[in-house]
C-alpha positions as CSV (number, residue, x, y, z in Angstrom):
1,X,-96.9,138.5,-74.0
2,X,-99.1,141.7,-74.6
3,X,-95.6,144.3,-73.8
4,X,-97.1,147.2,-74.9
5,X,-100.5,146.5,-72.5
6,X,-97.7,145.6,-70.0
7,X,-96.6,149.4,-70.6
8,X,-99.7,151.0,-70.6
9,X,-100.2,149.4,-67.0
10,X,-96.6,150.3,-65.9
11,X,-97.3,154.0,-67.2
12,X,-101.0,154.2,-65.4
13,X,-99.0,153.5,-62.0
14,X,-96.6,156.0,-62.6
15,X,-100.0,158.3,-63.3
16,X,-101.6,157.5,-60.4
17,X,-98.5,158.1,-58.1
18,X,-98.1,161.4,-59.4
19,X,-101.8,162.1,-58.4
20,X,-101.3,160.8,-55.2
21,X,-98.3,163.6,-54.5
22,X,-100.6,166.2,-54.7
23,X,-101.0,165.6,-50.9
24,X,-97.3,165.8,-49.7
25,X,-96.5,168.6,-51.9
26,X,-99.5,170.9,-49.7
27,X,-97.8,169.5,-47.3
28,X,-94.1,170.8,-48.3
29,X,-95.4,173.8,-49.4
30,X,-97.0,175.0,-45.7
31,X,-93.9,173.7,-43.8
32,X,-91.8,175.9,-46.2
33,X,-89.7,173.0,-47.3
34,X,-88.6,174.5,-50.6
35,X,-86.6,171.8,-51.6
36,X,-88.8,168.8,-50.7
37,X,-91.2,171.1,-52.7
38,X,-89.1,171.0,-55.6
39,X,-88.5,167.5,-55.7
40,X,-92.2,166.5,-55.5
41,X,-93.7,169.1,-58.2
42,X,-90.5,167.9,-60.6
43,X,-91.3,164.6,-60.2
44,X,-95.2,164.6,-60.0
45,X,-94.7,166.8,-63.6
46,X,-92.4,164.2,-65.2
47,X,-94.2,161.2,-64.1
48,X,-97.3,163.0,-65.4
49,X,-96.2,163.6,-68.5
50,X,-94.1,160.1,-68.8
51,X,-97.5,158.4,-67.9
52,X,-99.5,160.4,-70.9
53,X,-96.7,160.1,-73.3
54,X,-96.5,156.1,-73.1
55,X,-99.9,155.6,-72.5
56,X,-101.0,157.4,-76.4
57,X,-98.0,156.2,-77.8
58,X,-99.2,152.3,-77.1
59,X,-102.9,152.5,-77.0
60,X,-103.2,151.6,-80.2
61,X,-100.9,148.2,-79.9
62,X,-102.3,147.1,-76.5
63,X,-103.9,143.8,-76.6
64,X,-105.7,140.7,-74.1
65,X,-103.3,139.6,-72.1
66,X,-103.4,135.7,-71.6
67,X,-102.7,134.3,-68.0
68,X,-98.9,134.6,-68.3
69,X,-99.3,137.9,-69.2
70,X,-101.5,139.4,-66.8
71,X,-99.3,137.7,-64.1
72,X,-96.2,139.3,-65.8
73,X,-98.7,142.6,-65.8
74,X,-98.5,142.1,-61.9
75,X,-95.3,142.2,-61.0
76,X,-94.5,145.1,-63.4
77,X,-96.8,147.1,-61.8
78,X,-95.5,146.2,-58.4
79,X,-91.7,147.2,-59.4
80,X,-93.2,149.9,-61.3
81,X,-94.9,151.2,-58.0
82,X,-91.4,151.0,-56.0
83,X,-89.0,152.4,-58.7
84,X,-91.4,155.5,-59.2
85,X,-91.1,155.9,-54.8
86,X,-87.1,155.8,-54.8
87,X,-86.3,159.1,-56.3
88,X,-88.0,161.6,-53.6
89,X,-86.3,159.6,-51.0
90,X,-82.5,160.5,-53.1
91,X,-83.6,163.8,-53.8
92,X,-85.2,165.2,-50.5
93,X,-83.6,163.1,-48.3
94,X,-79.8,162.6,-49.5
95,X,-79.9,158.5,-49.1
96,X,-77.8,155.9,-51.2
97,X,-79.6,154.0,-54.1
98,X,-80.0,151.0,-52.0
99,X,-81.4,152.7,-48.8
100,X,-83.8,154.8,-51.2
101,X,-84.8,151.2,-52.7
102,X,-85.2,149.7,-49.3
103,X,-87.5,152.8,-48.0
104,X,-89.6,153.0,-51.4
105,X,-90.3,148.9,-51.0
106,X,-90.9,149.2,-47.4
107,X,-93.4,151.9,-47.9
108,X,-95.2,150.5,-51.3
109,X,-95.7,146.7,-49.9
110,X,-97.0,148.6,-46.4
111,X,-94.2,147.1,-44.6
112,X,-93.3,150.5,-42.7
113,X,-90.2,150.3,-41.6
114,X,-87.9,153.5,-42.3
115,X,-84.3,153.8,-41.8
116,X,-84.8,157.5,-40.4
117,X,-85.3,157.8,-36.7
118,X,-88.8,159.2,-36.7
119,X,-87.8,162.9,-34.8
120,X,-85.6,163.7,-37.6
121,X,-88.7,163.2,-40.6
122,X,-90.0,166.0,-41.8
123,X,-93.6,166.5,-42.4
124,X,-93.3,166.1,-45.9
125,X,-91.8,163.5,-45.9
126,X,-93.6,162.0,-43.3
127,X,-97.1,162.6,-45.5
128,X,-94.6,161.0,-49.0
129,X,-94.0,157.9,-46.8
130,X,-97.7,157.1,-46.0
131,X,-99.4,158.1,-49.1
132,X,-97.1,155.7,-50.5
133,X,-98.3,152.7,-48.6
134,X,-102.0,154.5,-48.9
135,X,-101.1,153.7,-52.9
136,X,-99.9,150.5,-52.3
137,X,-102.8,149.4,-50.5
138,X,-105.3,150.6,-53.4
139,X,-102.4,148.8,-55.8
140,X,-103.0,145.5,-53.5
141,X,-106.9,145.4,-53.8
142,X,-107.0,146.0,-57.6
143,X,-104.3,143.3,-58.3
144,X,-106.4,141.1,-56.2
145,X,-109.6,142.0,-57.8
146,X,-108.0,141.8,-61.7
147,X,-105.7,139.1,-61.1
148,X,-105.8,137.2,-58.0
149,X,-109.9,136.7,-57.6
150,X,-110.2,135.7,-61.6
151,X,-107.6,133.5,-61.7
152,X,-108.2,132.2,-58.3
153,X,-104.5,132.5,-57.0
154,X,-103.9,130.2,-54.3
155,X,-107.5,129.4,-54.0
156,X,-109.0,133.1,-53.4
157,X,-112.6,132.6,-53.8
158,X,-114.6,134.7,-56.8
159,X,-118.3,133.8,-56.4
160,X,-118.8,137.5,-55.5
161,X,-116.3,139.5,-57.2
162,X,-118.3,141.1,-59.1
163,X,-119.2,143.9,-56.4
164,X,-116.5,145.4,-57.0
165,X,-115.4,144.1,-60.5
166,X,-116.8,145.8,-63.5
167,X,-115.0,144.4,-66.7
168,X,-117.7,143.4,-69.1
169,X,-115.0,140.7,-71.1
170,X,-111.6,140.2,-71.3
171,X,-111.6,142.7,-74.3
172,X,-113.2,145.3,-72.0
173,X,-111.8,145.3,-68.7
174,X,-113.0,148.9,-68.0
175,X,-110.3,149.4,-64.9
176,X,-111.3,152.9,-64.4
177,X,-114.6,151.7,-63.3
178,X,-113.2,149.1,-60.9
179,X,-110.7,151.2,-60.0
180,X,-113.2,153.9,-58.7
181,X,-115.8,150.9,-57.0
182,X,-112.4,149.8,-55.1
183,X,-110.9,154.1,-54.3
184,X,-113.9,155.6,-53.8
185,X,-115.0,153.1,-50.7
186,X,-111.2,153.0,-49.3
187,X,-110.7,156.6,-49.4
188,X,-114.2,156.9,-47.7
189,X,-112.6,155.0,-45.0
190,X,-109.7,156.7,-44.3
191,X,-111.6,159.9,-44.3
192,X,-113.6,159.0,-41.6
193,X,-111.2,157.4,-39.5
194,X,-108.9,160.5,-39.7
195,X,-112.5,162.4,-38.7
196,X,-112.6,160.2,-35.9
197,X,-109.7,161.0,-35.0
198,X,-109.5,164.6,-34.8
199,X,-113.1,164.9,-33.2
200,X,-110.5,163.0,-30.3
201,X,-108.4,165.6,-30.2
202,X,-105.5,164.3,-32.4
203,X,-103.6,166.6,-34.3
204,X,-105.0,167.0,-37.6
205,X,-101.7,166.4,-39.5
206,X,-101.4,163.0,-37.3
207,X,-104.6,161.6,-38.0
208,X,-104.7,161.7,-41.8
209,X,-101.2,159.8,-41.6
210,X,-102.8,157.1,-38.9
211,X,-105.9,157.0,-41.0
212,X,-103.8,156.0,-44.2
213,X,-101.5,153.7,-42.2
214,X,-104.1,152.2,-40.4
215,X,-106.7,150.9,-43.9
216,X,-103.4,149.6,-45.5
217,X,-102.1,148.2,-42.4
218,X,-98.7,149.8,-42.7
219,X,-96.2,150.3,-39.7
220,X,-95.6,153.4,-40.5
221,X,-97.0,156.2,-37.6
222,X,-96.1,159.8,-36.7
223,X,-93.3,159.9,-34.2
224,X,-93.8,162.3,-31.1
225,X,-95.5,160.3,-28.8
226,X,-94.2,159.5,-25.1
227,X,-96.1,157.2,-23.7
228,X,-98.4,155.1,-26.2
229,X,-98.4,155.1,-29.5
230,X,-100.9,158.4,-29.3
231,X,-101.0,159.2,-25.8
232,X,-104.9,159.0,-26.2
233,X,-106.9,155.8,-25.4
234,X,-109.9,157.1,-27.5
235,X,-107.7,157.6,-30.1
236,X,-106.0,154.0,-30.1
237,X,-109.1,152.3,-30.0
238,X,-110.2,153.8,-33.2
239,X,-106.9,152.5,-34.4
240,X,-108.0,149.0,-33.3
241,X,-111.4,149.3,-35.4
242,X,-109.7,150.4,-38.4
243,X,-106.6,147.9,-38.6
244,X,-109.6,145.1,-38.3
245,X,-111.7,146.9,-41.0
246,X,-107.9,147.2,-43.4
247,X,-107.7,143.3,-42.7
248,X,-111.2,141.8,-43.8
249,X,-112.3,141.8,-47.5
250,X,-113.5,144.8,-49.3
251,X,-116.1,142.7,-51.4
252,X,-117.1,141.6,-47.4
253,X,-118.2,145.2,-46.3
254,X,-119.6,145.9,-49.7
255,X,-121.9,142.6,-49.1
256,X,-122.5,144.0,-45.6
257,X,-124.1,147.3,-46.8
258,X,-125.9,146.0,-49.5
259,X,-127.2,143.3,-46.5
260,X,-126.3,140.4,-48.6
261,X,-123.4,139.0,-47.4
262,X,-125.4,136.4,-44.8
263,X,-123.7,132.6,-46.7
264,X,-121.2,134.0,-49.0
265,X,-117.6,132.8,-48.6
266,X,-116.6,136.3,-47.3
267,X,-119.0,136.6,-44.7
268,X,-118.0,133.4,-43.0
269,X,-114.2,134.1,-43.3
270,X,-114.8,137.7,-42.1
271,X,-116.8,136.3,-39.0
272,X,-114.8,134.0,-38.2
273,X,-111.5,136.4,-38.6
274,X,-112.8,138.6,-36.3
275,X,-113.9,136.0,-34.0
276,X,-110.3,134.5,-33.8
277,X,-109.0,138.1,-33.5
278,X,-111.8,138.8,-31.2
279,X,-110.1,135.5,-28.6
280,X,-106.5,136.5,-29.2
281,X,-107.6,139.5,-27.6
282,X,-109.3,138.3,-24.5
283,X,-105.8,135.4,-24.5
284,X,-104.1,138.7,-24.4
285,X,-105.9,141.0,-21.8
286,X,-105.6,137.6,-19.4
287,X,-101.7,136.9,-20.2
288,X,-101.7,140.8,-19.0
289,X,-102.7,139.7,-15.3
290,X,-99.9,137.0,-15.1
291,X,-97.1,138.7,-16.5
292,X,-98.0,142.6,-16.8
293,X,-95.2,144.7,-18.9
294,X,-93.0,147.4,-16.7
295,X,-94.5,149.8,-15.9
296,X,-98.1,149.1,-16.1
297,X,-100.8,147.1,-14.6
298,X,-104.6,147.0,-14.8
299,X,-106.2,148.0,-17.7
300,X,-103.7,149.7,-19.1
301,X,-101.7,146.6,-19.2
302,X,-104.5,144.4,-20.4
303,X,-104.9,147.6,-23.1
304,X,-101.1,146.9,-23.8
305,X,-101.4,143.7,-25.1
306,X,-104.6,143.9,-26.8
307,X,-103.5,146.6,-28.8
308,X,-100.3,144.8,-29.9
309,X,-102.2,141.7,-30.6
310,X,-104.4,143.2,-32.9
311,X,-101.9,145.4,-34.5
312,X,-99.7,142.0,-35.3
313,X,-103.2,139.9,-36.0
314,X,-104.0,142.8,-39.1
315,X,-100.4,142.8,-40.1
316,X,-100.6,146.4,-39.1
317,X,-97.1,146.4,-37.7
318,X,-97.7,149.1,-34.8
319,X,-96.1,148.8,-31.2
320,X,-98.6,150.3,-28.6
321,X,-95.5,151.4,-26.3
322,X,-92.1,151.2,-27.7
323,X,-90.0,151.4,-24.6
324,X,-91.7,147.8,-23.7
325,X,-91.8,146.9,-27.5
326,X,-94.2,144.0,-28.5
327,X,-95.7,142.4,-25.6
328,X,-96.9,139.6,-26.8
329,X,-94.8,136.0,-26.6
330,X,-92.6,135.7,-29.8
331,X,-93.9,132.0,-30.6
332,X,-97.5,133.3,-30.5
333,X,-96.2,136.1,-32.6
334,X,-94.4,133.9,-35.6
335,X,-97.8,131.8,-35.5
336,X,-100.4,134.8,-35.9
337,X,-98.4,136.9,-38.1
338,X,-98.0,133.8,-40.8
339,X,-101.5,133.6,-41.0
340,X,-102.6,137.4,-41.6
341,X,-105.7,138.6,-42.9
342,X,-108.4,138.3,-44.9
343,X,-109.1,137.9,-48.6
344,X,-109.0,140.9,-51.1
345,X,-107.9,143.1,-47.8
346,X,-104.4,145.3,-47.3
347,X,-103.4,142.6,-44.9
348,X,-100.1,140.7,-46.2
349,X,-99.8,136.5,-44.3
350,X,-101.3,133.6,-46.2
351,X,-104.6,134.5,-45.5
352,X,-107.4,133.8,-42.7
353,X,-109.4,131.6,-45.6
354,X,-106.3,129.2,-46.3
355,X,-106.3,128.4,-43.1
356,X,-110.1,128.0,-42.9
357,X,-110.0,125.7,-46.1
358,X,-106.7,123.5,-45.0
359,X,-108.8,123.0,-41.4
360,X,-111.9,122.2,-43.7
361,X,-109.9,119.7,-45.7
362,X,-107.7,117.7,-42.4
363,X,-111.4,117.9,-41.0
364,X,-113.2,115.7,-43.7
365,X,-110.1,113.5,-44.1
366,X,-110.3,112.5,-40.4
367,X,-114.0,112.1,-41.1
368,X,-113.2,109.9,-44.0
369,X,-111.0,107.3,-41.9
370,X,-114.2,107.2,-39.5
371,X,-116.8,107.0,-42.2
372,X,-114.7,105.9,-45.5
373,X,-118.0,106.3,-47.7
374,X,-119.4,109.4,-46.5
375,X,-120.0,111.7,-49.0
376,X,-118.6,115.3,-47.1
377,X,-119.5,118.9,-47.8
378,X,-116.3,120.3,-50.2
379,X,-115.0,116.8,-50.4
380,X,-111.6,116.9,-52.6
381,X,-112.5,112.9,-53.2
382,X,-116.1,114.0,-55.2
383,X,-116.0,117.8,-56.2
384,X,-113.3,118.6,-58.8
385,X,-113.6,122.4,-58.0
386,X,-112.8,121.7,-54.3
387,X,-109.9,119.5,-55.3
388,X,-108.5,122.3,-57.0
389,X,-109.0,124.9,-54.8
390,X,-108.0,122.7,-52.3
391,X,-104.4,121.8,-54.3
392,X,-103.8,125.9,-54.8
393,X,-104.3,126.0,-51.0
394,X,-102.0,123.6,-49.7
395,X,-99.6,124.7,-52.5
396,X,-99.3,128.4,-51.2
397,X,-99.1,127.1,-47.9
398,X,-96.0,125.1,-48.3
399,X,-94.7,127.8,-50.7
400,X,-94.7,130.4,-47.9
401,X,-93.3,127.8,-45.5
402,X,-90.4,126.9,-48.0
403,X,-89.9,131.1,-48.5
404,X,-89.9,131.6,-44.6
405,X,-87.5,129.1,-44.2
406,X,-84.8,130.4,-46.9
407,X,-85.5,133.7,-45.8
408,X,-84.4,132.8,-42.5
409,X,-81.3,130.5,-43.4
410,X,-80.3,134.2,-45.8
411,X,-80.9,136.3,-43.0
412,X,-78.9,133.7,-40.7
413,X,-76.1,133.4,-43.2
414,X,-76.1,137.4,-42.6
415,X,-74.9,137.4,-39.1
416,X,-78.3,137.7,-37.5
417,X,-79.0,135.4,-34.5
418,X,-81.5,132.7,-35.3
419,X,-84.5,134.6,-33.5
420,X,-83.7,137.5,-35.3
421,X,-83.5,135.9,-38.6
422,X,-87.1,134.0,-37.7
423,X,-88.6,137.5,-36.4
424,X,-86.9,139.5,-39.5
425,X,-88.1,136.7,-42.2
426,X,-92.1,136.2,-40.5
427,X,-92.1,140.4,-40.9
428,X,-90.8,140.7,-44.1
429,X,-93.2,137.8,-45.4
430,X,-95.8,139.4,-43.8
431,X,-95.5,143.0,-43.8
432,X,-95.3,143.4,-40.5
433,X,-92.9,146.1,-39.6
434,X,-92.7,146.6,-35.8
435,X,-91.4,143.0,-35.7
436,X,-88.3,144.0,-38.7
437,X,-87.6,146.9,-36.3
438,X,-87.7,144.8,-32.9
439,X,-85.4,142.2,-34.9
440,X,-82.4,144.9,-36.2
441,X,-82.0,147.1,-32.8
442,X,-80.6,150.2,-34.7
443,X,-82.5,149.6,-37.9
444,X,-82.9,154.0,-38.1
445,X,-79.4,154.6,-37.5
446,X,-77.5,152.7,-40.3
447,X,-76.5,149.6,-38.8
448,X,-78.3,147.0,-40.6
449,X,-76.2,145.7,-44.3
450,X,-77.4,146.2,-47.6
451,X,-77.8,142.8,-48.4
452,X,-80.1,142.6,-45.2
453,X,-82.1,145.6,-46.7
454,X,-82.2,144.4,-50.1
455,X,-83.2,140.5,-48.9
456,X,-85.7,142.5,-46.8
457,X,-87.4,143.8,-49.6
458,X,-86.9,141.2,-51.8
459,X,-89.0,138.8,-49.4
460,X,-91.7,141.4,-48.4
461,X,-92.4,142.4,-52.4
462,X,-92.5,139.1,-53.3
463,X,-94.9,137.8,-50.9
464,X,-96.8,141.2,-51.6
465,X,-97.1,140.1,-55.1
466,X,-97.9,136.2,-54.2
467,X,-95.4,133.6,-54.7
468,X,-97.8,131.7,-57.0
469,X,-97.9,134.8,-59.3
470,X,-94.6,134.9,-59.6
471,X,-93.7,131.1,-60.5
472,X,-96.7,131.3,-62.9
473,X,-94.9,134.1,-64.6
474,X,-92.0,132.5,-65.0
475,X,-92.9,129.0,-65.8
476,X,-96.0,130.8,-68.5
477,X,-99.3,128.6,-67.8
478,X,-97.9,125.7,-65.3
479,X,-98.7,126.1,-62.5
């Protein structure tokens, strides 16, 4: 199965993590937080040296991985992600294994739930939670790049992964290159959307944590705020943009500034995402006139819901206002955060282009009982590629469907009402953590069980990974 390239991937993610606490240890060490700075050097020097250890210690037995493998690859690199967050949260912050588990999962898969009430975070810690999720979100798009795209998981289309893949063959995957096509553009991002929002007047500290939240669509925001989630209407709009940008495919804005993108599979879904996002928001600014929340009418109601929509349509997880809490009905909710984002985005849900495909393929099976010898465009009955791209579809579909449901009846088995156990189940799958926190009222002071944490992240990592990925790790090349 390739364990020793299994290792050398585990060991890079360790690496990269402790790179990425260069941030929150700046952070720890102008807030005076001696032990939080402790912790974070400590651990940032023995992941380091771990990650370099293992790495030339196994270099010279790595070898190609075949589909198993690399699927195997996946999910180590997903636990590896979350067993290298737990410590700092025991260290700094004095919590129990499982809650430590339960914050590191939440915070790698982008969930963004924590089980501290907000007030009582330090900044630290506040900066260790997001750059977290900032990690996992790079850790989504290069999975989805070197394993998803290749291997078409669940149908993912490939035609133009090369934009942001470099590997020259199987022998040669050169990841480093990737790696830096995929960082370099995503860290652009969240640069400028941090700019953005300091040249709004948001606190310097804030922004950089919204800017990473908001292009790995994680729940997770600086607490403070009174009256919205910023208590600046510039500000919250740029938090709009950037949730839709975290949500649609990276290989999609690559296309768009290279001006090639006009045909190709991700323009189409990316338009047509944004144009169904785009009408769940003018649905949502009307609902506002009928039925405004407390406290609000006008635009800042119509604002209300928009905002919320969005935030659940990326998978972003943010309440605009949490004194109302999500404004939106909880049917429409359950239906829009199933479906999610885009292709090879941050966004968790099945996917905007399953959807897209599974309406393509009902459409020309109505057409076929009108016309039975029509040859259709992506007909399953002709093309052999679109039968099986059509099969991984509807497989995933009624995969995530099957895990919703057992997540529920688990959840409902739990003690939680059945609306609770659908709203706690749809977030988990779906990384959506505003709806987790709406669901467990008292989620930051202790009340929820462990086995509700641990099914939590249980449900939330494994969707994060892909269900497919999983089953085809276990059951080796069947599918």
């Amino acid at each position: 199965m390739g364990l020793p390239t299994i290792g050398i991937l585990s060991a890079g993610v360790f690496g990269v993590f402790a790179l990425s606490l260069v941030l929150p240890l700046f952070v720890a060490l102008v807030e005076g937080n001696w032990r939080a700075l402790e912790a974070i050097f400590l651990v940032g020097i023995g992941y380091g040296f771990l990650s370099a250890v293992t790495i030339l210690s196994l270099t010279r037995r790595a070898r190609t991985l075949n589909r198993a493998g690399v699927f195997m690859a996946a999910i180590t690199v997903w636990l590896s992600l979350i067993v290298a967050a737990v410590p700092l949260f025991m260290l700094v912050e004095g919590q129990r294994l499982v809650s430590a588990v339960f914050e590191a999962s939440s915070a790698a898969v982008t969930l963004g739930v924590t089980l501290r009430p907000p007030a009582d975070l330090s900044p630290s810690m506040t900066f260790y939670r997001a750059t977290v999720a900032w990690v996992g979100g790079l850790t989504t798009l290069t999975l989805a790049v070197y394993v998803l795209g290749p291997y078409r998981v669940g149908g993912i289309p490939n035609a133009n992964l090369r934009q942001v893949q470099h590997a020259r063959t199987e022998d040669d995957p050169r990841i480093l290159v990737t790696l830096q096509s995929i960082a370099v553009p995503y860290l652009t991002l969240t640069i400028a959307c941090a700019m953005l929002l300091i040249i709004v007047r948001v606190p310097a500290d804030d922004a950089i944590v919204v800017a990473m939240s908001m292009l790995s669509t994680n729940g997770f925001v600086p607490p403070g705020s009174t009256v919205s989630v910023l208590d600046n209407r510039f500000a919250e709009i740029i938090m709009m943009v950037f949730m839709l940008v975290g949500a649609t495919s990276i290989i999609w804005h690559r296309l768009l500034i290279a001006r090639a993108g006009e045909g190709s599979r991700e323009h189409h879904e990316g338009m047509r995402y944004l144009a169904a996002v785009g009408a769940l928001a003018v649905i949502a600014a009307l609902a506002s006139i009928f039925a405004p929340p407390e406290g609000r009418q006008g635009f800042e109601s119509a604002f209300n819901y928009v905002f919320d929509m969005i935030s659940i349509a990326t998978t972003t997880g943010v309440t605009h206002d949490q004194r109302l809490g999500v404004s939106i009905p909880f049917e429409a909710i359950l239906i829009v955060v199933f479906i999610g984002g885009c292709s090879y985005s941050t966004a968790g849900g099945i996917k905007a282009f399953r959807l897209l495909t599974m309406l393509k393929h009902v459409g020309n099976e109505l057409d076929r009982l009108v016309y039975p010898s029509a040859i259709l465009r992506d007909d399953v009955q002709y093309d052999t590629q679109q039968r099986v791209i059509a099969k991984s579809v509807w497989s995933t579909f009624f995969l995530g469907v099957l895990a919703l449901t057992m997540a529920l009846l688990v959840f409902a088995a739990q003690g939680h009402s059945l609306p609770d156990a659908m709203a706690i189940a749809a977030g988990s799958f779906s990384q959506v953590g505003n709806l987790v926190d709406a669901a467990i009222p008292g989620l930051s002071q202790g009340v929820a069980s462990d086995a509700t944490l641990l099914t939590i992240a249980a449900v939330a990592t494994i969707a994060r990974i892909e269900i497919l990925v999983v089953l085809a790790a276990i059951t080796g090349n069947r599918w």
